[in-house]
C-alpha positions in Angstrom: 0.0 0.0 0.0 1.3 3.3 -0.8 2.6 5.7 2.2 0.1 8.8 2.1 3.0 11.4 1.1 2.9 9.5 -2.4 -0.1 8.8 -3.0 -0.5 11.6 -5.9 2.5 10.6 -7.7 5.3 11.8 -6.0 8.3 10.0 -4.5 7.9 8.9 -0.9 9.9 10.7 1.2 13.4 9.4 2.8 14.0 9.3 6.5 16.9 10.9 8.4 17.6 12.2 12.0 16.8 16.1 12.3 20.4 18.1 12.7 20.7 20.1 15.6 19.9 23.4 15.6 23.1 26.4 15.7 23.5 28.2 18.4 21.5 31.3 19.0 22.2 32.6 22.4 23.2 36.8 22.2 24.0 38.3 18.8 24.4 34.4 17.1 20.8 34.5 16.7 21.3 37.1 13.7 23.7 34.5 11.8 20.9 31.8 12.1 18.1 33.8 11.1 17.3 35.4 7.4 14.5 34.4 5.4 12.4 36.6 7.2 14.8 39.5 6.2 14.2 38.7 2.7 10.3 38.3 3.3 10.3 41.7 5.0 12.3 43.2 2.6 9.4 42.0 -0.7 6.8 43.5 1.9 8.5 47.2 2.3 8.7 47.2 -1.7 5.6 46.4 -2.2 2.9 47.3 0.2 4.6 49.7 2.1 6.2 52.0 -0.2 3.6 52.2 -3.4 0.3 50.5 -2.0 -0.1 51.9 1.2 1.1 55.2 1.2 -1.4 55.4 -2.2 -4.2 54.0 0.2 -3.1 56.7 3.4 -3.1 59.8 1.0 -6.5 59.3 -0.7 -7.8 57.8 2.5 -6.0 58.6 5.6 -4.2 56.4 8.5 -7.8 54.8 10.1 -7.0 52.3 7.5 -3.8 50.8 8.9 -6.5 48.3 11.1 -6.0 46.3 8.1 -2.1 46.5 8.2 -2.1 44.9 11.8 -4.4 41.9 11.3 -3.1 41.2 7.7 0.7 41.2 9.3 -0.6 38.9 12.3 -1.9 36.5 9.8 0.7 36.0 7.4 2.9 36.0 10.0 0.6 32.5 11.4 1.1 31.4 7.9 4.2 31.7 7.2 5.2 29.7 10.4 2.9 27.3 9.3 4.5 27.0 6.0 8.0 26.7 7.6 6.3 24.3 10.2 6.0 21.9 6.6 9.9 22.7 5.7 11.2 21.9 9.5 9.8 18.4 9.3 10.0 17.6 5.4 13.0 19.3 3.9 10.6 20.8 1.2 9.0 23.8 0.6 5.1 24.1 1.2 4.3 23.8 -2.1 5.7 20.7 -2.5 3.6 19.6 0.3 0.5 20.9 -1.5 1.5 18.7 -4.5 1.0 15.6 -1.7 -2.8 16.1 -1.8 -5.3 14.7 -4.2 -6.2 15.1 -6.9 -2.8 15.0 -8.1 0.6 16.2 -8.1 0.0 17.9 -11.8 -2.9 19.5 -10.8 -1.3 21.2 -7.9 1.9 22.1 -9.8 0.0 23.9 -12.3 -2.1 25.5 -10.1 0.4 26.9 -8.5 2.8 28.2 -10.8 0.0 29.7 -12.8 -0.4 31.5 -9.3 3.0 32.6 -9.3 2.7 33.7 -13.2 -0.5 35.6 -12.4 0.8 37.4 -9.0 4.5 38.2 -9.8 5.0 37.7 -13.2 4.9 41.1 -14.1 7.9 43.1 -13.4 5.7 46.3 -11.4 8.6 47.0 -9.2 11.6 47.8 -11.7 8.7 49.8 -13.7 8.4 51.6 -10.7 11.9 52.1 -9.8 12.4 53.1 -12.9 9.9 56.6 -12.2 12.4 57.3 -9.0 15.3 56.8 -11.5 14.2 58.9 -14.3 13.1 61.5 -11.3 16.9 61.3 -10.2 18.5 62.5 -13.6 15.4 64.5 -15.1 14.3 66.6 -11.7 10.8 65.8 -12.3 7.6 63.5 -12.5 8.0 61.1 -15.1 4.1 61.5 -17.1 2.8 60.0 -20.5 4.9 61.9 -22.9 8.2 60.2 -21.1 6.8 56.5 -20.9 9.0 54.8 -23.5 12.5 56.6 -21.7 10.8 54.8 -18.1 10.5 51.6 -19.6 13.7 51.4 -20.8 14.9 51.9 -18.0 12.9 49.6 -16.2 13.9 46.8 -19.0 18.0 48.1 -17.4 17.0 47.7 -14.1 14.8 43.9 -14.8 18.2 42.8 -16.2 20.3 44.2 -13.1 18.3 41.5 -11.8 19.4 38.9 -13.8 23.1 39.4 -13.3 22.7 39.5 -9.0 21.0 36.2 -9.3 24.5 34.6 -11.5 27.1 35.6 -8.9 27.6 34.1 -5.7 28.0 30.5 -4.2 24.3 30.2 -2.3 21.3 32.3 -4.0 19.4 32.4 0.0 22.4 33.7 0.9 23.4 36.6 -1.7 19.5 38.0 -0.8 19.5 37.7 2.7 23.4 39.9 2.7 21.3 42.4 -0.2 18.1 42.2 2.1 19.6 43.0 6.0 21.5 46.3 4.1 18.2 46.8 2.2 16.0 47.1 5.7 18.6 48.5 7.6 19.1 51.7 5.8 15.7 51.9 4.7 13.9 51.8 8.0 16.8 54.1 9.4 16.4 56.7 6.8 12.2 56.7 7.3 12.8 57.0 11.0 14.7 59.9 10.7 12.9 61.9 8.2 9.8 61.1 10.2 11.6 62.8 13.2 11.9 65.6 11.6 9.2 66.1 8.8 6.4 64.7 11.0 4.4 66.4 13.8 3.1 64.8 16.8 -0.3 64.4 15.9 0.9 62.6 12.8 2.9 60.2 15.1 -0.6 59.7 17.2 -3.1 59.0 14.5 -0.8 56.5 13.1 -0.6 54.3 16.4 -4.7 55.0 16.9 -5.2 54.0 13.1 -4.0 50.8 13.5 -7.3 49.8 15.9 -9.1 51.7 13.5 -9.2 55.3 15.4 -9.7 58.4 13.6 -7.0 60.9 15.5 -8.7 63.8 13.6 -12.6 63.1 13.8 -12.5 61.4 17.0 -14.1 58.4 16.6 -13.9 54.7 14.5 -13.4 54.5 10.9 -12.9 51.2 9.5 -13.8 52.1 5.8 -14.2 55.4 4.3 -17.2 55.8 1.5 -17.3 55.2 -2.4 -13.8 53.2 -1.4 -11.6 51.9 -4.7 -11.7 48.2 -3.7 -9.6 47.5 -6.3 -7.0 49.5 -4.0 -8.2 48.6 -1.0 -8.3 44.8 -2.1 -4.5 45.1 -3.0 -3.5 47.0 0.1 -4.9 44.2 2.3 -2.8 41.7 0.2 0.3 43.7 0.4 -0.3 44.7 4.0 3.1 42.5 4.3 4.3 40.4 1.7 1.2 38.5 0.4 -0.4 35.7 -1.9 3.0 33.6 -3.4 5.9 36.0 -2.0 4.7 34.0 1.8 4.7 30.8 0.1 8.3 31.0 -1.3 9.5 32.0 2.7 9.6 28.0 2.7 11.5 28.0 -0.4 14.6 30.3 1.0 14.1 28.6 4.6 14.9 25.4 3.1 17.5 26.8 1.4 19.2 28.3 4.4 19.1 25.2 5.7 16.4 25.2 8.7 15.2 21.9 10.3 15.3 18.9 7.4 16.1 21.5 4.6 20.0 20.9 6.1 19.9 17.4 5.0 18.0 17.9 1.0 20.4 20.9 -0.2 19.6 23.9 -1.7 19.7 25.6 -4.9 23.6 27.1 -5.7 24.3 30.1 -8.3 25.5 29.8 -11.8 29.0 30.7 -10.5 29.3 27.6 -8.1 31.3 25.2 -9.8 30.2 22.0 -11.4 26.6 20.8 -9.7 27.2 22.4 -6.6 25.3 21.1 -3.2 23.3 18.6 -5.4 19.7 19.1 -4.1 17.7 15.9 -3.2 14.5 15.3 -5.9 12.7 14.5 -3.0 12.3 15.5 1.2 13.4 13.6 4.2 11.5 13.4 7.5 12.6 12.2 10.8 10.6 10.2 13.7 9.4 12.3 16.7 12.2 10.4 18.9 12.9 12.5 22.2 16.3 13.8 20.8 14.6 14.9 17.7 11.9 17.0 19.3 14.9 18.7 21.3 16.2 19.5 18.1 12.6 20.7 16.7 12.2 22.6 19.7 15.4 24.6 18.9 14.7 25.1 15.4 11.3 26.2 16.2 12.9 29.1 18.4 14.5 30.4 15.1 11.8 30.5 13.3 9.3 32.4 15.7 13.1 34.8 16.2 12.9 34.9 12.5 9.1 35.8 12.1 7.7 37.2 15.0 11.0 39.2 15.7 12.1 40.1 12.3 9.2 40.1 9.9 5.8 40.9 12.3 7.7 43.8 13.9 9.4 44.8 10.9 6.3 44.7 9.0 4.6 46.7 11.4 7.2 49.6 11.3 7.8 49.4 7.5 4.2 50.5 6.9 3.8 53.1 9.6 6.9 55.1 8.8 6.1 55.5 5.0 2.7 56.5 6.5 3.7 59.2 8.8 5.5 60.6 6.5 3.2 60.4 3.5 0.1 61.8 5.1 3.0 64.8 6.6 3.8 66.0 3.3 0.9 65.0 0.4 -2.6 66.5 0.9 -4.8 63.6 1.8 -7.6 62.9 -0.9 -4.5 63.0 -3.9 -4.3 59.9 -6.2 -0.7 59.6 -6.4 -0.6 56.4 -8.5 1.4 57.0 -12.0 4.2 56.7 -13.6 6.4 58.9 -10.9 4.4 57.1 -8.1 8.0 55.9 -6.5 9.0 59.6 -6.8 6.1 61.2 -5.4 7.5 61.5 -2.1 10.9 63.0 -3.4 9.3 65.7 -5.1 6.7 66.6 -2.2 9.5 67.1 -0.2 11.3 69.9 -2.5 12.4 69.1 -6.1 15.9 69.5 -6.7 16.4 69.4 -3.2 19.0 67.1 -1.7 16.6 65.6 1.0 13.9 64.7 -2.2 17.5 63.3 -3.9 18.1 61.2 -1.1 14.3 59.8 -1.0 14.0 59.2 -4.6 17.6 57.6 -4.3 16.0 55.5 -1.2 12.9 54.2 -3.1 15.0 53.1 -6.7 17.2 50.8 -4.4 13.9 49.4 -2.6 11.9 49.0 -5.6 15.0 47.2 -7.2 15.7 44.6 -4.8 12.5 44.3 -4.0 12.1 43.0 -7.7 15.2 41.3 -7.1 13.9 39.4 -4.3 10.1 38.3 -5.9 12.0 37.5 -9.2 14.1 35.0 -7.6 11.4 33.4 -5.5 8.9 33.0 -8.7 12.2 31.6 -10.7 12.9 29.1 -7.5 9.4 28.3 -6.7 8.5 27.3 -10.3 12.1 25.2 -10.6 11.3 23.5 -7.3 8.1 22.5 -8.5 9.3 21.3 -11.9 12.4 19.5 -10.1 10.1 17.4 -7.7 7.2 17.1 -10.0 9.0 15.8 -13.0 11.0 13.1 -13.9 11.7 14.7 -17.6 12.9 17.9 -16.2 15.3 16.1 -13.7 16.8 14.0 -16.7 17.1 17.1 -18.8 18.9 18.7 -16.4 21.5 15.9 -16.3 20.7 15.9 -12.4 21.9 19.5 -12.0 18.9 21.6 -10.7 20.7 24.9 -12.0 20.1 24.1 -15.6 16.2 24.1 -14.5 16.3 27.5 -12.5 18.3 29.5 -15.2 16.3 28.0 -17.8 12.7 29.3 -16.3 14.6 32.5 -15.3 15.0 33.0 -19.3 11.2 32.5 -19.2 10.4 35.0 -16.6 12.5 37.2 -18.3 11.4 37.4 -21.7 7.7 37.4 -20.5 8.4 40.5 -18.4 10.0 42.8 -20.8 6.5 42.1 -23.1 4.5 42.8 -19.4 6.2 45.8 -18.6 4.8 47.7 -21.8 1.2 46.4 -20.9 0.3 48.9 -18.5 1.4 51.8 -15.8 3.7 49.7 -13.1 1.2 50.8 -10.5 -1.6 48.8 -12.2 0.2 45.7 -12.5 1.0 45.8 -8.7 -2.6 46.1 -7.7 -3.5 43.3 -9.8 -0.4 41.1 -9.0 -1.6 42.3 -5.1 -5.4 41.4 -5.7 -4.4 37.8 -6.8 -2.2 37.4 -4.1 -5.6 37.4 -2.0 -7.0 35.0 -4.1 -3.9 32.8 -3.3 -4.1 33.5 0.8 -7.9 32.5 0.9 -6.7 29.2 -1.1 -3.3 28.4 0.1 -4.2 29.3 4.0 -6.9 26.5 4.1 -4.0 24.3 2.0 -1.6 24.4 4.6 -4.0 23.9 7.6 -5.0 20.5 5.5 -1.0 19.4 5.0 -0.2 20.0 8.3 -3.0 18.6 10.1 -3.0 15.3 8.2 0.8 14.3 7.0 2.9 15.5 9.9 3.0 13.3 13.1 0.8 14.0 15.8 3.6 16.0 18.2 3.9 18.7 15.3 0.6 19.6 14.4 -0.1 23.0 14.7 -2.8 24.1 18.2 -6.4 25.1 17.7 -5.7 28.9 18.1 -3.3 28.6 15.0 -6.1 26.5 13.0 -8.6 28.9 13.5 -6.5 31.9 12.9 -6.0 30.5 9.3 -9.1 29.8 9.1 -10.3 33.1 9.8 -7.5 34.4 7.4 -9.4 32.9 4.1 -12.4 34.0 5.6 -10.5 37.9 6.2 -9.1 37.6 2.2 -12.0 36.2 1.0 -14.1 39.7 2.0 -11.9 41.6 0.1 -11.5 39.7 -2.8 -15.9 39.2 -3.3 -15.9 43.1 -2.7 -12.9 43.6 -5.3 -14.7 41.0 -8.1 -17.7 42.2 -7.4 -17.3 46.6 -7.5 
């Protein structure tokens, strides 16, 4: 009889002991840790610097009561999702595969998913308006389009070079990624301190309970609301939709719980079939030692989630906030080509502090691309590595020939879906699908976990519900979206 694991057609999985978890007492802790840098870096890019601040200027900071319940629950699911990777070595996708009907059905699903969410390039389009704001000293409009896109196309291939160099792909992102939040939330803290007054600072803590600061009483959704906004800033209230699914990707790549004993996926510039990475997961037998280990590595990951990405989260969509609503008269629509450089020039073109800005956002925006690029081009290889036995004899047994080859994919597609449409439109409707994929893929993992891992791992009834209550919290903003 076939174990459940295979019963949809893919391999059964091996069996191993769990490693041991690194040390993590004091500053150690920050050498374990890192795919929540990389998650939290996606989320400032996305939500936090173009959606939100586009929501808090036409609507105002009562709003950010969807910011803190969206953050809670992705940050429930994406411990979930690494709950999978601890005990399997694979990411959470995989895992979905496991499930009937069948492993096909699943692995197009879900990289039709990751096409539809992140396959078009919104972010280097949008970097591309702070860019051309850096050299031209103004708005980029309609009559400067084509110059924007060709810049984007520069910056879309920038991409493509990062992701060559380098021994461990997890690795080059998370170095990129702890820079990227670093300096980012530094340089929004300070210009908050000094462009923002107090009552800014107030009605941004109130806001995130729903409290109008100004009016004095509750808001939780203003009239004649564009829920094809809305809808996207509730996805992109942290990372969202595919961007939390491929946090299992990177954490099995960095090696947490069974992903140390699989592999990972190595750069172009590795050598010769680098860390081989196993076509299939290994899982280990709840054994006293072994739930020593698990409760070691489960430290990390709430260090990694709860510490880095929750509170990061949080802060990375206040800040842009604060400062937004401090500088932009609220009812504006600030969504257009020079949305990444409408900050910059509010704050005094020409000026070196609107240099700085629009300097601040073309880095974010680029590695942000950077970072959701990679994790479509890995997800999509990891499905086609586990999923096929074709693909894995093509690639002569060396994964990399799989990743660069969808890379090439990605690639061409993008440069024909960055001349679709303004970068800000492709972001809302990459950010609207991503709720489609959290009312789905919450309710997915709940199944996986509750049904294939042993007894002692499941997750406890207050984390069940809570993703339960998160397809239930997506699901209201996607009907309202498909249906205004």
């Amino acid at each position: 009889m076939a174990l459940v694991e295979a019963h949809t057609g893919l391999k059964p999985w091996n069996k191993a002991d769990l490693p041991a978890p690194p040390p993590t007492q004091g500053l150690q802790i920050l050498a374990v840790i890192g795919p929540g840098a990389i998650l939290l870096g996606a989320a400032i890019g996305s939500g936090e610097w173009l959606v939100g601040p586009a929501v808090f200027v036409k609507y105002g900071l009562t709003l950010l009561w969807v910011s803190s319940i969206a953050i809670f629950l992705q940050t429930v699911l994406n411990t979930e999702l690494v709950r999978y990777t601890l005990y399997s070595g694979e990411p959470a996708v995989i895992g979905f595969m496991r499930t009937k009907p069948h492993a096909r059905f699943w692995a197009f699903v879900y990289a039709f998913m990751y096409l539809a969410q992140t396959g078009w390039p919104a972010w280097a389009g949008a970097a591309a308006g702070a860019v051309y704001y850096l050299f031209v000293g103004s708005l980029a409009d309609e009559a400067s389009s084509g110059q924007v896109y060709w810049i984007g196309v520069a910056i879309y291939l920038a991409c493509v070079i990062i992701l060559v160099v380098g021994r461990r792909i997890e690795h080059t992102l998370e170095l990129l990624n702890w820079i990227l939040v670093g300096s980012v939330l530094t340089g929004l803290l300070i210009l908050c301190i000094i462009v923002a007054p107090p009552e800014r600072w107030a009605a941004a803590a109130v806001g995130f309970v729903g409290y109008d600061w100004f009016s004095g009483d509750f808001n939780f959704m203003p009239k004649d609301a564009d829920w094809f906004l809305i809808g996207a800033f509730a996805a992109y209230s942290g990372v969202g939709g595919v961007g939390n699914l491929t946090l299992s990707n990177w954490s099995r790549d960095k090696g947490f719980g069974m992903g140390g004993v699989v592999g990972y996926i190595s750069a172009a510039a590795a050598g010769e079939k680098a860390a081989p990475l196993a076509d299939t997961g290994s899982v280990f037998a709840p054994t006293p030692n072994n739930m020593t280990h698990w409760r070691g590595w489960w430290r990390i990951v709430r260090a990694d989630q709860w510490g880095i990405f929750f509170c990061g989260a949080l802060l990375g969509m206040a800040l842009p906030a604060i400062l937004y609503t401090s500088v932009l008269s609220q009812g504006e629509d600030i969504r257009g080509l020079g949305v990444a450089a409408a900050l910059a020039n509010a704050l005094g073109a020409g000026t070196g502090l609107a240099i700085a800005v629009a300097f601040m956002g073309a880095w974010l925006l680029f590695k942000t691309q950077l970072d959701i690029l990679e994790g479509t081009v890995r997800a999509v290889t990891d499905i086609l590595w586990v999923g096929s036995d074709r693909a894995r004899r093509w690639s002569s047994g060396d994964v990399r020939r799989i990743y660069y080859s969808v890379l090439a994919v990605f690639v061409i597609w993008g440069l024909i879906a960055m001349g679709l449409a303004a970068p800000i439109f492709l972001l809302q409707l990459g950010a609207n699908i991503a709720g489609v994929v959290m009312v789905f893929a919450s309710l997915h993992i709940l199944y996986v976990n509750t049904t294939m891992l042993p007894e002692e791992l499941r997750p406890p009834l207050w984390r069940r519900a809570a993703l339960v209550f998160m397809s239930l919290f997506y699901g209201f903003f996607v009907l309202l979206w498909l249906t205004s």
